[in-house]
C-alpha positions in Angstrom: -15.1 36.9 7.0 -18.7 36.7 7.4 -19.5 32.9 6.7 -22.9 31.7 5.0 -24.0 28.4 7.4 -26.1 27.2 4.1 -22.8 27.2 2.2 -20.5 25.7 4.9 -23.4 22.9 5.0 -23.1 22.0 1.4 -19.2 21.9 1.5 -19.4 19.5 4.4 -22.1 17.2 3.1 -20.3 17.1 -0.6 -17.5 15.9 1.5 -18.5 13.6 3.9 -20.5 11.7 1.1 -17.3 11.7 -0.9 -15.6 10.5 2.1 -18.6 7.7 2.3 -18.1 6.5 -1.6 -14.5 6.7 -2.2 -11.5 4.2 -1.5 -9.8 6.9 0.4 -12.3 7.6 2.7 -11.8 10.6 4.8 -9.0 11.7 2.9 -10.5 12.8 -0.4 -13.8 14.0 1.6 -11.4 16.3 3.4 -9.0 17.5 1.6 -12.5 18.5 -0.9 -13.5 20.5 2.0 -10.2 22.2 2.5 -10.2 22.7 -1.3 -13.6 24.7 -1.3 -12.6 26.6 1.6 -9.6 27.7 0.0 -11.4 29.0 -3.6 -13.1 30.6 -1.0 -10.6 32.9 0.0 -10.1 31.3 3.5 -6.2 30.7 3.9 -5.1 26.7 3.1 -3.6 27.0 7.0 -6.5 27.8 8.5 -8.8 25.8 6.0 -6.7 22.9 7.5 -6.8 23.8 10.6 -10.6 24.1 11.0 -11.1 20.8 9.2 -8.4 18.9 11.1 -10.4 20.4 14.8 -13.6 19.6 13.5 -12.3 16.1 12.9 -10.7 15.4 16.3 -13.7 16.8 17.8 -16.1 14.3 16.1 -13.6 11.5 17.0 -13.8 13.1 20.8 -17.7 12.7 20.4 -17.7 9.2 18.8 -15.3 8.3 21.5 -17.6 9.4 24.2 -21.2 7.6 23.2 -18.9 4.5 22.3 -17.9 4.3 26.1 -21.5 5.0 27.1 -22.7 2.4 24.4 -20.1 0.0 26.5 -20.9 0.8 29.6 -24.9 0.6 28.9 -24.5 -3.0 27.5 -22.5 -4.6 30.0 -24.0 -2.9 33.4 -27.7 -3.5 31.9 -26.9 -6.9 32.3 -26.5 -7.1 36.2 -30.7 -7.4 36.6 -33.0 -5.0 37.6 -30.7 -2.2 39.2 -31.3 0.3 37.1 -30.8 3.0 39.7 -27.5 1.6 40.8 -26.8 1.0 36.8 -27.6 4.6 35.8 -25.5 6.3 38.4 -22.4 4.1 37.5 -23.0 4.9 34.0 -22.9 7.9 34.8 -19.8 8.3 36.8 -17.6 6.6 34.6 -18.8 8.4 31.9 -17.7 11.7 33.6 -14.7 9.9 34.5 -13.6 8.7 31.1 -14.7 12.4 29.6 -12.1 13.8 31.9 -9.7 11.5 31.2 -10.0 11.5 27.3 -10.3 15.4 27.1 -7.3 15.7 29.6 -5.1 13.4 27.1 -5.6 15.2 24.1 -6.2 18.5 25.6 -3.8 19.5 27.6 -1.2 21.5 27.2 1.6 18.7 27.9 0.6 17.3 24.3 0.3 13.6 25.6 -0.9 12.5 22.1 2.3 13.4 20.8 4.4 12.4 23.1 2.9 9.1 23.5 3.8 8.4 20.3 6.8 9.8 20.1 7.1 7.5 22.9 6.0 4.2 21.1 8.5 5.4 17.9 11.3 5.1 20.2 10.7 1.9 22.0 9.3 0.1 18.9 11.1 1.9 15.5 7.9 1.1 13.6 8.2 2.1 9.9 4.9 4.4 10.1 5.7 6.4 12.7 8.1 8.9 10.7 9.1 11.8 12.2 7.0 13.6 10.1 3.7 11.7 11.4 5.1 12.6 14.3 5.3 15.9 14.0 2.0 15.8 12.4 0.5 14.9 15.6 1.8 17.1 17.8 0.9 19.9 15.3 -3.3 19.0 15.6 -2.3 18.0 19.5 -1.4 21.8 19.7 -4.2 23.0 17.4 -6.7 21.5 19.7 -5.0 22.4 23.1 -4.9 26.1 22.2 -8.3 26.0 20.5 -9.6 24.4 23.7 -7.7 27.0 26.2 -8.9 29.7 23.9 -12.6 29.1 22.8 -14.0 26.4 25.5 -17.0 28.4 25.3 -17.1 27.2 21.6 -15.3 24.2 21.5 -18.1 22.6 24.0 -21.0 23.8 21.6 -19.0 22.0 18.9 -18.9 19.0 21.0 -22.1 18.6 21.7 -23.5 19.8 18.3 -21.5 16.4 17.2 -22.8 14.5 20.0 -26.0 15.7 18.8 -25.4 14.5 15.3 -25.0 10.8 16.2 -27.8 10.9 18.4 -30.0 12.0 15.7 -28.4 9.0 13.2 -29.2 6.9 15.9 -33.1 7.7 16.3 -33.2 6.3 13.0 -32.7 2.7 14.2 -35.1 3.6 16.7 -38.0 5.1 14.6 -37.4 1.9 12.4 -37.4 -0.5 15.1 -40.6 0.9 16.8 -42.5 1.2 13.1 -42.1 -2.4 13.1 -43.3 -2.8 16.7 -40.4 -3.6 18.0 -39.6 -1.8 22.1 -35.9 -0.5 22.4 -34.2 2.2 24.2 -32.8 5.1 22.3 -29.7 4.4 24.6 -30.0 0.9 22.6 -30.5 3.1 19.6 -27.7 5.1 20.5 -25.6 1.7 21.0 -26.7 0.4 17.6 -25.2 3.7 15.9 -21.9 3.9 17.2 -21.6 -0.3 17.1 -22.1 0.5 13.2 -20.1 3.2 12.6 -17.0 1.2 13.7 -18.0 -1.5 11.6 -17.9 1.2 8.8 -14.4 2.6 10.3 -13.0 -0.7 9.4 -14.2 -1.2 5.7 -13.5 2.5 5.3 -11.6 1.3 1.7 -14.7 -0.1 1.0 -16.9 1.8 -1.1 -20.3 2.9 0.2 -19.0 0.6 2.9 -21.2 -2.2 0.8 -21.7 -5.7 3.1 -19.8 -4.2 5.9 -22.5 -1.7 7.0 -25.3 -4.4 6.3 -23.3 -7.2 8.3 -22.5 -3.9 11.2 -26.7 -4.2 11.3 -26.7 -7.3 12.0 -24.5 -7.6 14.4 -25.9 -5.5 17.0 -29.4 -6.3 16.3 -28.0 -9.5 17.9 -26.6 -7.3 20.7 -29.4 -5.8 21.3 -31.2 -8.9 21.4 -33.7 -8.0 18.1 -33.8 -11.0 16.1 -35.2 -11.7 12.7 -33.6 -11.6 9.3 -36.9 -9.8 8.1 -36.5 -6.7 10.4 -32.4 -6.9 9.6 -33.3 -6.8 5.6 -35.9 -3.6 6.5 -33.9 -1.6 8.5 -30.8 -2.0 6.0 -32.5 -1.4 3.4 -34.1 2.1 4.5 -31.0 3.2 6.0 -29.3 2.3 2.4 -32.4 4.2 0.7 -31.6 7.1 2.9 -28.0 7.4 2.3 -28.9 7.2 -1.9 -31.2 10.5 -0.9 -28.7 12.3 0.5 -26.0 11.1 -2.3 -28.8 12.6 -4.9 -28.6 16.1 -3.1 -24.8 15.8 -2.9 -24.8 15.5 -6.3 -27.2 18.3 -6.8 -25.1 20.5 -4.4 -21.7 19.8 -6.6 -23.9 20.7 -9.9 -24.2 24.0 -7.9 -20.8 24.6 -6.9 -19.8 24.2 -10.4 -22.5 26.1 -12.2 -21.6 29.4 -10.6 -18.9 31.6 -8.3 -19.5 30.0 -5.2 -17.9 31.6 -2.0 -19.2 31.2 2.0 -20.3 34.7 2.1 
């Protein structure tokens, strides 16, 4: 099938903002993706499948900068070694890559059978054998995704990657129009610090007061004080996400004004 990138774009943005402004998070903005991709004419099993990947993938990239955001703020710390710093960073970065990839892309399914593991030693109520199962069926999408198409499963990686390092020049264009100096690794730190803040108060529509207290926060981290710049740099980051809630809007108007398919 010979997919339109324009139209796979407006499916995804209609359903990551839906994701963003409803109680059930990435649940309804998923299963709205899989939806469209099924009206489509794309089967529901691979419609799943890609969105399920694409999700594990962006938790494999968020993962990532949130253990280079960790080990930036605490080795930063040790004085004025920033040679000795950056090559540490840099190794336990590598090291933790390997590590992360190996565990949920190998083909010994670790993700499933740790839990599977936990299940039997603790009989929590949530772990069903259908959740279960559940995991070892996206542990086995991604393996034999990843064995198949590393070519393409990189370029998704770092096309993710990529994404949060472009949210996160937008703390640093912000900070430096108000004159004030940080790193875009500091940038990058301020992002993913953020984004978990909004993981938590995902039931939380639009994420209201827990993305504006996630600012706070690590401005403080990042030792940039002042409740003047907080109030600024919430409130253009709010302004922006109102923007793109607009053209999400305008994108669903379009979806329901005419035969829309992704060729």
């Amino acid at each position: 099938m010979n997919i339109s990138i324009w139209k796979i774009f407006i499916i995804r943005h209609i359903g990551e903002m839906l994701g963003a402004f409803n109680p059930t998070s990435i649940i309804a903005g998923d299963s709205l993706k899989i939806s469209y991709l099924v009206k489509s004419g794309i089967s529901t099993k691979i419609g799943l499948s890609s969105i399920l990947l694409m999700r594990m993938i962006t938790v494999l990239s968020s993962i990532f900068l949130i253990v280079v955001s960790i080990f930036y703020l605490i080795f930063s710390k040790f004085g004025n070694g920033k040679t000795f710093v950056l090559f540490l960073l840099i190794a336990l970065v590598m090291i933790s890559g390997f590590l992360m990839a190996k565990y949920l892309l190998d083909d010994h399914l670790y993700l499933g059978k740790t839990l599977e593991c936990i299940k039997s030693k603790t009989n929590w109520s949530f772990l069903t054998s259908k959740t279960i199962d559940s995991c070892y069926e996206i542990n086995t999408l991604a393996s034999n995704y990843f064995k198949h198409h590393k070519l393409n499963f990189l370029l998704a990686f770092l096309l993710l990657t990529l994404h949060w390092v472009c949210g996160a020049l937008e703390f640093f264009i912000i900070l430096q129009t108000l004159h004030v100096n940080i790193s875009v690794i500091d940038a990058i730190s301020m992002e993913v610090g953020v984004s978990l803040f909004k993981s938590l108060g995902a039931i939380v529509p639009g994420q209201i007061g827990i993305e504006e207290y996630g600012n706070k926060i690590m401005l403080d981290v990042v030792a940039v004080k002042g409740n003047e710049i907080w109030f600024v740099v919430s409130l253009v980051r709010r302004s922006r996400q109102l923007f793109w809630l607009s053209v999400a809007g305008v994108f669903f108007w379009i979806t329901k004004r005419k035969k829309f398919t992704l060729q």
